[in-house]
C-alpha positions as semicolon CSV with decimal commas, in nm:
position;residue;x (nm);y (nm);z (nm)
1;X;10,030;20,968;1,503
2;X;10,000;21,321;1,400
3;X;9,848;21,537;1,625
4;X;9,587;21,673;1,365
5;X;9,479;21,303;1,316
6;X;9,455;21,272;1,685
7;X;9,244;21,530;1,747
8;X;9,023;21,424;1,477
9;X;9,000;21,103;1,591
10;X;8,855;21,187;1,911
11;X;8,603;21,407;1,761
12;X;8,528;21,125;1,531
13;X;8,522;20,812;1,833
14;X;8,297;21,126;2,050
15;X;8,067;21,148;1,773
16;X;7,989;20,765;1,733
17;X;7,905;20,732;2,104
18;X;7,679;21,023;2,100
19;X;7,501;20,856;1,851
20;X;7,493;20,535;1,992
21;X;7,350;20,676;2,339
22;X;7,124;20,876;2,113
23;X;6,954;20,515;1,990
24;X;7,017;20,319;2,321
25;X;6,840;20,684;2,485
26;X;6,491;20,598;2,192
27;X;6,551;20,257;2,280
28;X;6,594;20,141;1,905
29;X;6,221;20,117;1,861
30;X;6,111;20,085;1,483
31;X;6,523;20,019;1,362
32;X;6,545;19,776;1,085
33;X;6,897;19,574;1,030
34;X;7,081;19,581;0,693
35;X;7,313;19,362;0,536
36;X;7,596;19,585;0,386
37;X;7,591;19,522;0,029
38;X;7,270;19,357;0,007
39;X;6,993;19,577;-0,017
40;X;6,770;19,332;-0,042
41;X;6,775;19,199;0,339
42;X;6,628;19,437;0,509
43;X;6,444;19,300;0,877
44;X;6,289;19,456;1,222
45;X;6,609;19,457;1,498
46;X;6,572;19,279;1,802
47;X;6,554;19,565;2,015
48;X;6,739;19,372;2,326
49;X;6,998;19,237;2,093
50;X;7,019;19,532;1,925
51;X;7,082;19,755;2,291
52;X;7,315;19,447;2,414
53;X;7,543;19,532;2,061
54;X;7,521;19,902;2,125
55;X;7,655;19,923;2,448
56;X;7,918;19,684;2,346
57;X;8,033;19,919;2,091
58;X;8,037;20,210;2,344
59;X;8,224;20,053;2,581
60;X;8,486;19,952;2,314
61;X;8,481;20,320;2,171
62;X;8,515;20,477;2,523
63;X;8,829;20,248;2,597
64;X;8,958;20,372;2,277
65;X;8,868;20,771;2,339
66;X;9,009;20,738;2,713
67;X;9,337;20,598;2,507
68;X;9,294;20,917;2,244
69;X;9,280;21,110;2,557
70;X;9,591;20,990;2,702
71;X;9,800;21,003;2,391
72;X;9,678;21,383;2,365
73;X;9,782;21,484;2,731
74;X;10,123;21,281;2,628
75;X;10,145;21,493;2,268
76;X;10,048;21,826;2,540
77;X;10,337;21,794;2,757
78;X;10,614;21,750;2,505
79;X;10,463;22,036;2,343
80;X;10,463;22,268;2,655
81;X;10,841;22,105;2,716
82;X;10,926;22,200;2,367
83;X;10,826;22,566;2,401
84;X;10,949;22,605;2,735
């Protein structure tokens, strides 16, 4: 993986859990769920199940940024050997 993409990537996986804390924080009151691609659905969440799904996601997306993480500090140190 290219460094650059790396990098982005954890701005990108940091971003979506900020978000998701950001509607777990309001406590998804008033959220409606959507069917991708059909407009036409369109129904109040279930706030619990809707909570239970978020914090599911950010535990899967901080597993995945603490792996970012350690791929970085790898792609650090063979940088710093390299220039050494």
């Amino acid at each position: 993986m290219e460094l650059e993409k790396l990098l982005n990537e954890i701005r990108d996986v940091k971003n979506d859990i900020e978000r998701i804390e950001h509607v777990i924080y309001l406590k998804a009151d008033g959220l409606c769920i959507s069917v991708i691609n059909e407009p036409r659905f369109n129904a109040p969440a279930d706030n619990k199940f809707l909570i239970d799904a978020l914090n599911s996601k950010k535990i899967e997306l901080t597993k995945r940024l603490n792996e970012l993480n350690e791929a970085k500090q790898i792609s650090e140190k063979i940088i710093a050997g390299l220039i050494v």
